[in-house]
C-alpha positions as CSV (number, residue, x, y, z in Angstrom):
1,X,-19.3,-0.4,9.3
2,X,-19.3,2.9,11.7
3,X,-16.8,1.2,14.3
4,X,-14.3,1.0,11.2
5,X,-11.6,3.3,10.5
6,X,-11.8,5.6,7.2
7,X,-8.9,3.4,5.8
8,X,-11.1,0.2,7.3
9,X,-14.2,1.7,4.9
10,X,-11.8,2.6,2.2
11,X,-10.4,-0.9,1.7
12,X,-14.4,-1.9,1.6
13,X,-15.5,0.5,-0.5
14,X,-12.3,-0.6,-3.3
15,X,-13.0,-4.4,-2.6
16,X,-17.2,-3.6,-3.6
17,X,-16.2,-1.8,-7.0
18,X,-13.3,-4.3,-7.9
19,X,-16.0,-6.9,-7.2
20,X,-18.8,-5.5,-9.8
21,X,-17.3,-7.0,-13.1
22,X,-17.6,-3.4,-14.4
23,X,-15.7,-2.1,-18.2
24,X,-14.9,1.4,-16.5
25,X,-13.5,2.2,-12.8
26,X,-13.7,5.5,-12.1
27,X,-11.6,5.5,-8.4
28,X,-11.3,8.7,-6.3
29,X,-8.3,9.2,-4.1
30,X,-8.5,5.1,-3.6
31,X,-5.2,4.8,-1.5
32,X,-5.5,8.3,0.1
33,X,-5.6,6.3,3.9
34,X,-3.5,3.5,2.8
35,X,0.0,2.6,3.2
36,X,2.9,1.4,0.7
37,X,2.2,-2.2,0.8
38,X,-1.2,-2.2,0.2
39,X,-1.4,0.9,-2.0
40,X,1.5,-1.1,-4.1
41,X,-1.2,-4.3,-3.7
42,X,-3.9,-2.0,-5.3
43,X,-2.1,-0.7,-8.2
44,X,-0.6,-4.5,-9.5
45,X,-4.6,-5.4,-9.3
46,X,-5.3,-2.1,-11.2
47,X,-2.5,-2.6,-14.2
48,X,-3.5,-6.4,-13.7
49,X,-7.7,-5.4,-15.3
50,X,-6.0,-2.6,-17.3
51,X,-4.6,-5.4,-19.2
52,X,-7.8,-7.1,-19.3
53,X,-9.3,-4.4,-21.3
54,X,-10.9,-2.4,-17.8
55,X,-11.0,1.0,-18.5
56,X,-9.7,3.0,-15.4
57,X,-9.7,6.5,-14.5
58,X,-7.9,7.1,-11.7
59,X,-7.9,10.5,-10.0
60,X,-5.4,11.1,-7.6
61,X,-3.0,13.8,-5.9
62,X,-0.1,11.0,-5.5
63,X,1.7,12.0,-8.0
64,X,4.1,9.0,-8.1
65,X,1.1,6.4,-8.6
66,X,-0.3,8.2,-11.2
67,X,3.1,8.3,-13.1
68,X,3.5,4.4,-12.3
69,X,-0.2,3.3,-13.8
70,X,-1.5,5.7,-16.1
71,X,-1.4,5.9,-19.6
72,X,-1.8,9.6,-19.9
73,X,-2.7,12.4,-17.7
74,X,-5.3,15.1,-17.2
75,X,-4.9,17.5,-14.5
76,X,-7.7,20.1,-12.9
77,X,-6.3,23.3,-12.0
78,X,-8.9,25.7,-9.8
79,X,-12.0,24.2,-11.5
80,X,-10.2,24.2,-15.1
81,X,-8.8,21.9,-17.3
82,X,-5.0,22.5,-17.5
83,X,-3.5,20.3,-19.6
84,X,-3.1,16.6,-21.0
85,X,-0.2,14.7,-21.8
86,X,0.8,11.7,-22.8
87,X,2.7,9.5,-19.4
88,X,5.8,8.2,-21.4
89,X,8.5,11.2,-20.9
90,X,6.3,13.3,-18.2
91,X,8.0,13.4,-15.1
92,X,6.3,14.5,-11.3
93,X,7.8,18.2,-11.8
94,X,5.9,18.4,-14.9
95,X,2.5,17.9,-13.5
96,X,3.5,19.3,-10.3
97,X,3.9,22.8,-12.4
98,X,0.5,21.5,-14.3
99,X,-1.2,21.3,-10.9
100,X,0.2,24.7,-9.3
101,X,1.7,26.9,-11.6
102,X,5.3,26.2,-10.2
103,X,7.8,23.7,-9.5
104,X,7.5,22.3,-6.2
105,X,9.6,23.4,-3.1
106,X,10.1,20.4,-1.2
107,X,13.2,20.8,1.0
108,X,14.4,19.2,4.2
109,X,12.5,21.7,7.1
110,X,15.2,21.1,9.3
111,X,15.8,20.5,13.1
112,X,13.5,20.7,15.9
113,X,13.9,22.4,19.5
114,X,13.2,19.5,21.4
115,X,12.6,19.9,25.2
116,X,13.6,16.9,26.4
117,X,12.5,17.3,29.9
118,X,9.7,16.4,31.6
119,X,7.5,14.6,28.7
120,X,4.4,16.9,27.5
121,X,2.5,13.5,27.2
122,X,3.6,10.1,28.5
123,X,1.4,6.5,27.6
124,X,2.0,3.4,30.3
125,X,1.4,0.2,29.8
126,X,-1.8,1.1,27.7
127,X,-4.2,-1.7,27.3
128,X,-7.5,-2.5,26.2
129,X,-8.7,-5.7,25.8
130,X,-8.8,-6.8,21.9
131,X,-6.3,-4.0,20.9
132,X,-3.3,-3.2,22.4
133,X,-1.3,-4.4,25.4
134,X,1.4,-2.9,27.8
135,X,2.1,0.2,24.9
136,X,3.7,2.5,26.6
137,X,5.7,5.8,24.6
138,X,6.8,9.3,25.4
139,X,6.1,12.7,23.9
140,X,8.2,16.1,24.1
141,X,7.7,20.0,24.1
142,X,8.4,21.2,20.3
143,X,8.5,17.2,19.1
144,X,6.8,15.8,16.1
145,X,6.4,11.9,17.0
146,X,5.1,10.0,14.3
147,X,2.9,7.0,14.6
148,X,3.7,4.7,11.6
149,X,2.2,1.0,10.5
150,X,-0.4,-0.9,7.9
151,X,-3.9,0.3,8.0
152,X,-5.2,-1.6,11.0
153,X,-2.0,-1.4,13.2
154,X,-4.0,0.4,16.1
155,X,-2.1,3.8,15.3
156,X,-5.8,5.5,15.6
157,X,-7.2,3.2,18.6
158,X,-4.2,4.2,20.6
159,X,-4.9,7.7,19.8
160,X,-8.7,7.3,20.6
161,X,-7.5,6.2,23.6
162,X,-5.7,9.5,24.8
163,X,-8.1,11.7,23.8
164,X,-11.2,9.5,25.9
165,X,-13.2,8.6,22.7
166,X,-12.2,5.0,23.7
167,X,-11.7,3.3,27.3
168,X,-8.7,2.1,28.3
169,X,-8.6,-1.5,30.7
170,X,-5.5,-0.8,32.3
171,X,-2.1,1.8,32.4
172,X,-2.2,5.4,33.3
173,X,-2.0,8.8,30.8
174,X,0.0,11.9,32.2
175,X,0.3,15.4,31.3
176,X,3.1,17.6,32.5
177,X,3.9,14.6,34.8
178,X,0.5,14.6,36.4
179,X,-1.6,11.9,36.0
180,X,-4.4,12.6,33.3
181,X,-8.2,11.6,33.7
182,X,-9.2,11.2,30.3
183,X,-13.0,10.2,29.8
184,X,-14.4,12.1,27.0
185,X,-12.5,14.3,24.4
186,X,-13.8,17.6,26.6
187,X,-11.9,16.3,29.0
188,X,-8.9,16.0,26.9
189,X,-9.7,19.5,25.4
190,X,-10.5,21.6,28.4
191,X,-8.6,19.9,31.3
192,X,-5.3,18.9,29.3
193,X,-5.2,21.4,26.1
194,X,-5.2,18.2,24.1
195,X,-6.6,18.3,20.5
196,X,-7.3,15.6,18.1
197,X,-7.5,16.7,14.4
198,X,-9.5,13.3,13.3
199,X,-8.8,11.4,10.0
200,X,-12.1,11.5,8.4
201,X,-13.0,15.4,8.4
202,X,-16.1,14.6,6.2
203,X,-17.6,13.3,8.9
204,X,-16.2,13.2,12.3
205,X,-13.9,16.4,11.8
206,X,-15.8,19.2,10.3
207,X,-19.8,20.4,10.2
208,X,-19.7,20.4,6.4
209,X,-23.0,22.4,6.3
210,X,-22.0,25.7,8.3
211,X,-20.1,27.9,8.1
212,X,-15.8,28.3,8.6
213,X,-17.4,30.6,11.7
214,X,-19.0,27.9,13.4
215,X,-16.5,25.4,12.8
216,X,-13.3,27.2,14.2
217,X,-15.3,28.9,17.1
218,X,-16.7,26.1,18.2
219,X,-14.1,24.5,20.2
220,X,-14.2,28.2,22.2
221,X,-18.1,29.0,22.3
222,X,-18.0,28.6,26.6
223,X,-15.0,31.6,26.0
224,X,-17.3,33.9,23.8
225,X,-20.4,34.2,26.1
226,X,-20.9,37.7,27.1
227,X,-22.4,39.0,30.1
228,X,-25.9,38.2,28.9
229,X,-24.8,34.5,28.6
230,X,-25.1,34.9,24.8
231,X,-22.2,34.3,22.2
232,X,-20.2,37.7,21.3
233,X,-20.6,37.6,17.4
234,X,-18.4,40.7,17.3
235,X,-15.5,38.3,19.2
236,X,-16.5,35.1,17.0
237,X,-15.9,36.8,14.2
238,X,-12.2,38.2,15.3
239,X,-11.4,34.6,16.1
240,X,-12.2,33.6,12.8
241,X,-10.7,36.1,10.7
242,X,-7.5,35.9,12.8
243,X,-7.1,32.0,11.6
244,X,-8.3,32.8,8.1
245,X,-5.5,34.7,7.9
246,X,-3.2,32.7,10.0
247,X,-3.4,29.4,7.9
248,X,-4.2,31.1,4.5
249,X,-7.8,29.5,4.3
250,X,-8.8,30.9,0.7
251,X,-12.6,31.5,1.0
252,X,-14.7,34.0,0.6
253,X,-15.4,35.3,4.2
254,X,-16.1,33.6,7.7
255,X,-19.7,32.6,6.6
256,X,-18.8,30.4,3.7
257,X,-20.0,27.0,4.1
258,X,-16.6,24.3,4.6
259,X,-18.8,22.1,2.0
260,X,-17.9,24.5,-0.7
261,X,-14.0,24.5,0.6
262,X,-11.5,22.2,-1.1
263,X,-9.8,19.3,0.8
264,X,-6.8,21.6,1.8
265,X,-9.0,24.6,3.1
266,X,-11.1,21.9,4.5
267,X,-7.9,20.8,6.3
268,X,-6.9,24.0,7.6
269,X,-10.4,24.7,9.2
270,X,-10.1,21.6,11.0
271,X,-6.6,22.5,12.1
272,X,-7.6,26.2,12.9
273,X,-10.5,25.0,15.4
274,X,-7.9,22.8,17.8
275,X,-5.7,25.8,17.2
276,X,-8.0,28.5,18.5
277,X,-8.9,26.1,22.0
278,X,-5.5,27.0,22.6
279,X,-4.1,23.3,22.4
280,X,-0.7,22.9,23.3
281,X,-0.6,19.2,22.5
282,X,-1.9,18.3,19.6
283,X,-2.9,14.4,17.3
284,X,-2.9,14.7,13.9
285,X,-4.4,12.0,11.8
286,X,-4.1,11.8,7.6
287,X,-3.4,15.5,7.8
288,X,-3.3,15.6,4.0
289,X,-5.4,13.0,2.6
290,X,-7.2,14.0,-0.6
291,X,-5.4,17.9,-0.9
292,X,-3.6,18.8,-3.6
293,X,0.3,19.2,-3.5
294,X,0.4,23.2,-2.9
295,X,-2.1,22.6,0.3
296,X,0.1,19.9,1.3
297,X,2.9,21.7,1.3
298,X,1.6,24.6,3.2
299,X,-0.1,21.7,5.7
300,X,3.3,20.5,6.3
301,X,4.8,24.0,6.7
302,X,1.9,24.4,9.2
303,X,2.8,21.4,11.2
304,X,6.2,22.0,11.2
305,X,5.9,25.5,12.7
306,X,3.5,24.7,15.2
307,X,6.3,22.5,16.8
308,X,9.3,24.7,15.6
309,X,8.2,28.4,16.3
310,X,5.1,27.7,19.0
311,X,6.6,24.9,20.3
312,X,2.9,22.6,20.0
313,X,3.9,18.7,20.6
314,X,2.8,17.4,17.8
315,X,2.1,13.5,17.5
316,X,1.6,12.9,13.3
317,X,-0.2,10.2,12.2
318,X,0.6,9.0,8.5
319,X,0.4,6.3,5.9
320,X,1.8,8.6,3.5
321,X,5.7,7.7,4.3
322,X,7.2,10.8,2.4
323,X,5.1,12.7,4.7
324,X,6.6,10.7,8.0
325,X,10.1,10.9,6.9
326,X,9.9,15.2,6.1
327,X,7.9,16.1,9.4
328,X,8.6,13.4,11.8
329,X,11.7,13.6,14.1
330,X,11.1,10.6,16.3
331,X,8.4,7.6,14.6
332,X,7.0,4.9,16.6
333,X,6.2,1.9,14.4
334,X,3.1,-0.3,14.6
335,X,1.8,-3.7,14.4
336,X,-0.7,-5.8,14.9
337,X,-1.8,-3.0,17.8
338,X,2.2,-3.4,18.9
339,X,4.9,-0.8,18.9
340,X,7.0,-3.0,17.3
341,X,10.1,-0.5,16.9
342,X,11.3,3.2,17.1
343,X,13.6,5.6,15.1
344,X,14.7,7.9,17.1
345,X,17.5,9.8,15.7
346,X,15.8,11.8,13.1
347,X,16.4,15.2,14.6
348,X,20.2,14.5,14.7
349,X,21.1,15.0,10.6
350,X,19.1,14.8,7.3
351,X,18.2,11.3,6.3
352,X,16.9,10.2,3.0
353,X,13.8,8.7,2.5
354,X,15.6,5.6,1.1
355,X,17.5,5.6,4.7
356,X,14.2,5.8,6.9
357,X,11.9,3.6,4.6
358,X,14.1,1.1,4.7
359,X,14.3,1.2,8.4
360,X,10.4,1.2,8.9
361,X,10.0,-2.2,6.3
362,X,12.8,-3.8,8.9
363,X,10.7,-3.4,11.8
364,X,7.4,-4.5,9.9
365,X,8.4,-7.3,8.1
C-alpha cells in the first residue's frame, strides 16, 4: 500500500466499504483524486445501492456530484449548520451561496505571458523501466502546463521523477538549458529552485502536528541560522507572517498547529513553504482536493498569479477537469505512463469547457 498513489489508496479504500454489505455509507470526499470516468463509474454504483435501499451520505465539495446523486442537501458553513434543502429545484449557485455567503465568481483568468524562449524545464526521452518510456515535454517562463489522464496514467511518477524522489533509467532533465542532476528533492530544491507541492498533504506534504511556523520555514531553516549557528526566531517569524498574509491563511497566529487548519488553509501552507525557498519552478499536484469552493477559488487565483504576475512556471497536476481547463494554458495528456496527446493552443482565446473536454476524451479513448 505505501508505494501507491493517494488516488491508488483512494480507489482501495471505496472498493473495502462498497465491499462490507453495510445499510449506511457514510463516504468522505470519495472522488476528491479521481477523474471523470471513474468518478462517473462511482456514482452509477452509488444510485445503483441507493436503489437497493443503502442509505448514503455523501459529503462532498463537488458540487455537481452532489446535485446528480443526492436526494437532499445539508451544507456546513464555518463549523455551523447552514441550511437544508430539498435537491429537486436547487441549483449549484444555490448551495454555492449556502457554502460561502455569495454567489461564486468563476470567470475566465485570462492570458498568460508566456516566455517562449529557452524552456525553464525540458524532460528527454524519460524512462524508467515499468513506467514510462522515451517521454519527453517542454516547460516555459510564466506557463501553466497541465498534466492530464486517469488515475494511474504516470502523471505523478513522471513528476517524482523530476524532483529525484524516483530514479530515472535513461534520458536527461535540464534547467535553464543546463543539464540538471536530480537525485533527491534537495537537490531539486536547492540546486534548481524546483518545488514539488505533493498530492497527499496529510501525509507527505505537511507536519500536521506543528506549527504553520515550522512548516513554511522549513524549506529555508539553512537561510535563518545566525551567527551562533542557531535559527533566528525573530526572522522565522517575519517569514511566516509575511505568507500568512500573502496567501490569506486564516489562523490564529504562526504557532497554530496545520492539524487544526481546514483543507484550504492546509493548502496554502503547503503552497507558502515552496514559495518562501524561493522556487521559481514549481509541480503542483491535486492542488484543491478536499477544500471548499471559496479556498478553491482563491487556490486558483494563487496559481494563476504565481505564473501571471511572478512569472513561476507552473506545471498543474489535476483530475479535476474544470480545474485543467480554467488554469492550464498548454495540457499534456496521459496514458498508460504515455503522453498520448497535447493541447496546446489554450493561451490563444477562451475555450469552453465543452471545447477542451471533448478534446482530452479524443486523445484518451
Amino acid at each position: 500500500m505505501e508505494k501507491l498513489s493517494a488516488a491508488q489508496k483512494q480507489l482501495i479504500m471505496i472498493a473495502k466499504a462498497l465491499s462490507s454489505d453495510a445499510r449506511i455509507l457514510i463516504l468522505d470526499e470519495p472522488t476528491s483524486s479521481l477523474t471523470r470516468h471513474e468518478t462517473d463509474n462511482l456514482l452509477q454504483l452509488l444510485l445503483k445501492l441507493a436503489g437497493e435501499g443503502v442509505t448514503i451520505l455523501f459529503v462532498s465539495h463537488k458540487l455537481e456530484e452532489v446535485l446528480q446523486i443526492s436526494d437532499k442537501v445539508s451544507v456546513l458553513r464555518d463549523g455551523h449548520h447552514a441550511g437544508t434543502q430539498p435537491t429537486a429545484g436547487l441549483e449549484k449557485r444555490d448551495i454555492v451561496k449556502m457554502m460561502i455567503g455569495r454567489e461564486s465568481r468563476t470567470k475566465f483568468l485570462g492570458l498568460l505571458d508566456i516566455d517562449h524562449q529557452t524552456p525553464v524545464l525540458e524532460a528527454r526521452r524519460i524512462s524508467r523501466e515499468g513506467t514510462f518510456k522515451n517521454a519527453s515535454f517542454k516547460l516555459h517562463r510564466g506557463e501553466i502546463l497541465g498534466f492530464y489522464g486517469l488515475v494511474g496514467s504516470g502523471r505523478t511518477e513522471l513528476a517524482q521523477i523530476l524532483i529525484g524522489e524516483a530514479p530515472k533509467d535513461s534520458g536527461q532533465v535540464f534547467i535553464n538549458g543546463q543539464e540538471a542532476r536530480i537525485h533527491s528533492m534537495a537537490d531539486s530544491l536547492y540546486k534548481y529552485r524546483l518545488g514539488y507541492v505533493s498530492e497527499n498533504r496529510k501525509e507527505l506534504g505537511l507536519l500536521l502536528d506543528s506549527s504553520i511556523n515550522t512548516n513554511i520555514n522549513i524549506t529555508i531553516w539553512n537561510r535563518l541560522l545566525n551567527g551562533l549557528r542557531a535559527i533566528s526566531l525573530r526572522q522565522e517569524r517575519e517569514v511566516c507572517e509575511k505568507y500568512i498574509e500573502a496567501v490569506a491563511i486564516k489562523a490564529t497566529g504562526p504557532d497554530q498547529v496545520v492539524n487544526d487548519l481546514s483543507g484550504g488553509n492546509q493548502q496554502k501552507v503547503s503552497i507558502s513553504k515552496w514559495l518562501a525557498a524561493g522556487c521559481d519552478i514549481l509541480i503542483i499536484d491535486e492542488p484543491t482536493i478536499g477544500v471548499d469552493i471559496g479556498a478553491k477559488e482563491y487556490i486558483h487565483q494563487l496559481i494563476w498569479n504565481l505564473a501571471k504576475v511572478e512569472g513561476k512556471s507552473i506545471i498543474l497536476i489535476s483530475s479535476d477537469m474544470p480545474e485543467m481547463v480554467n488554469l492550464a494554458r498548454r495540457i499534456l495528456i496521459f496514458k498508460d505512463f504515455k503522453i498520448v496527446g497535447e493541447i496546446d493552443r489554450l493561451n490563444e482565446r477562451e475555450y469552453s469547457y465543452d471545447e477542451v473536454s471533448h478534446e482530452i476524451g479524443q486523445h484518451l479513448a
